[in-house]
C-alpha positions as CSV (number, residue, x, y, z in Angstrom):
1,X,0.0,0.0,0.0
2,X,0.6,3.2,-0.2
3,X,0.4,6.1,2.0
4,X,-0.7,9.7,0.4
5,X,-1.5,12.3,2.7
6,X,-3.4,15.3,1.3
7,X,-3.5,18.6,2.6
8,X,-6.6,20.9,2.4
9,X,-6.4,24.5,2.1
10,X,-7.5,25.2,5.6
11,X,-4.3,23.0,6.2
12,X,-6.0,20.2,7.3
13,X,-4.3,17.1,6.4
14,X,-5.8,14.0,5.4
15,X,-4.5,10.4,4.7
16,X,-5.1,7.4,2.9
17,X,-3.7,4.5,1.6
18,X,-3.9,3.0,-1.4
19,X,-2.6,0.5,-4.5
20,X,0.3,0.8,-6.7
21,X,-0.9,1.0,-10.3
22,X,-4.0,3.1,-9.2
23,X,-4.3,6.6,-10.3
24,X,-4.0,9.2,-7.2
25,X,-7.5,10.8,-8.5
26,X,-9.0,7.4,-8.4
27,X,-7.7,6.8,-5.2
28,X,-8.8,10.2,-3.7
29,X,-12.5,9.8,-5.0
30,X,-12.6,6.2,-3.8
31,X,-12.1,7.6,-0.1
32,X,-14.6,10.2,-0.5
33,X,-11.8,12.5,-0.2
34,X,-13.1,16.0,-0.5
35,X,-11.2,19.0,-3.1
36,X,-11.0,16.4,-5.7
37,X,-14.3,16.3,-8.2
38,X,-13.0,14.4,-11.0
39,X,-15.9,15.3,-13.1
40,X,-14.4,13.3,-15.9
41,X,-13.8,10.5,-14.6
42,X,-9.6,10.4,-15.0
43,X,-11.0,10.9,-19.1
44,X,-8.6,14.1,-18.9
45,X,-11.2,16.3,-20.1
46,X,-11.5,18.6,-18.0
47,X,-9.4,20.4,-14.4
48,X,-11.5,19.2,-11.5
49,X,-8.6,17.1,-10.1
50,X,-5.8,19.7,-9.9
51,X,-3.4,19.1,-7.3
52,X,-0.2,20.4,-6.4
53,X,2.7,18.4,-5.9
54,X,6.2,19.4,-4.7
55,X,9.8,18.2,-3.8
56,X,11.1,16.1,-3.5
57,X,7.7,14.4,-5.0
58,X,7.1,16.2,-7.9
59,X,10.7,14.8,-9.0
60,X,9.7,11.6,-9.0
61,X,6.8,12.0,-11.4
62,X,6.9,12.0,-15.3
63,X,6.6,15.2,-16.9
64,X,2.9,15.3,-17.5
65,X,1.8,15.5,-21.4
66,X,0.8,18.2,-23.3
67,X,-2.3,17.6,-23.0
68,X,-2.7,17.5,-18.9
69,X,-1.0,21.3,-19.4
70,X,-3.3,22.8,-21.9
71,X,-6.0,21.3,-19.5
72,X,-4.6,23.2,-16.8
73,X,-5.3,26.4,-18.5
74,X,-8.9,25.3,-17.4
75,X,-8.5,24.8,-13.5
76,X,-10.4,27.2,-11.6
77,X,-7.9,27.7,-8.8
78,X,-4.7,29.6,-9.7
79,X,-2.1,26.8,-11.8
80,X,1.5,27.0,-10.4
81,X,4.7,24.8,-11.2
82,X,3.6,21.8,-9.0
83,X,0.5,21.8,-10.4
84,X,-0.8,18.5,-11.9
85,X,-4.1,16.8,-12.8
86,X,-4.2,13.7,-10.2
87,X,-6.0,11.5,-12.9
88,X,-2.9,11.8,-14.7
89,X,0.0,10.5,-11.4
90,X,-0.1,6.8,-11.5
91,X,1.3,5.6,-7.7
92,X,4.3,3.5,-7.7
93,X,6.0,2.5,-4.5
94,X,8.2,5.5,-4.6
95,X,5.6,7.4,-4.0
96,X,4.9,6.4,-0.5
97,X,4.3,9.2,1.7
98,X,3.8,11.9,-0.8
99,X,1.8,15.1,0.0
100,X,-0.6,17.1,-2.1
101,X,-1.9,20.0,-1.5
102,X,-5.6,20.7,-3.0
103,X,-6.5,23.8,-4.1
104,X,-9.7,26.5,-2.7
105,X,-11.5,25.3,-5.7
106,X,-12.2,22.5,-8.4
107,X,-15.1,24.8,-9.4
């Protein structure tokens, strides 16, 4: 398993576990976890999973494709450099213990 803890904007931190392989936005909708709509369904069609992820994290990610960055362009909360869409982060065991911050607002 692993361990993802997410960190709300009021700086409330929650965590969860969950499988390798899995996508982080599938694992933060399958815990109900609030910030993350996913109206999409992980279809990457649209911004409603952005996440921020730093360092060391971020460095341990593949540089996300073209088109997760023009969908960017469409989050509703301000896009910085960690910013990612979490349908798009598949969890490997590296990953283990990574934080994400959520932003104010998927909408």
């Amino acid at each position: 398993m692993i361990t993802i803890r997410f960190i709300q904007p009021d700086g409330t931190v929650q965590t969860l576990e969950a499988e390798p392989g899995q996508s982080l936005m599938k694992a933060a909708v399958d815990a109900n976890l609030p910030g993350i709509e996913a109206d999409c369904g992980g279809s990457l069609t649209c911004a409603t999973c952005h996440v921020m992820i730093g360092a060391p994290w971020s460095a341990l990610l593949p540089a996300p494709v073209p088109d997760e960055t023009d969908m960017l362009d469409f989050a509703s909360s301000p896009v910085v450099p960690e910013s990612r869409l979490s349908c798009q982060v598949r969890l490997t065991p590296e990953l283990d213990g990574m934080e994400v911050r959520l932003p104010a607002s998927q909408h």
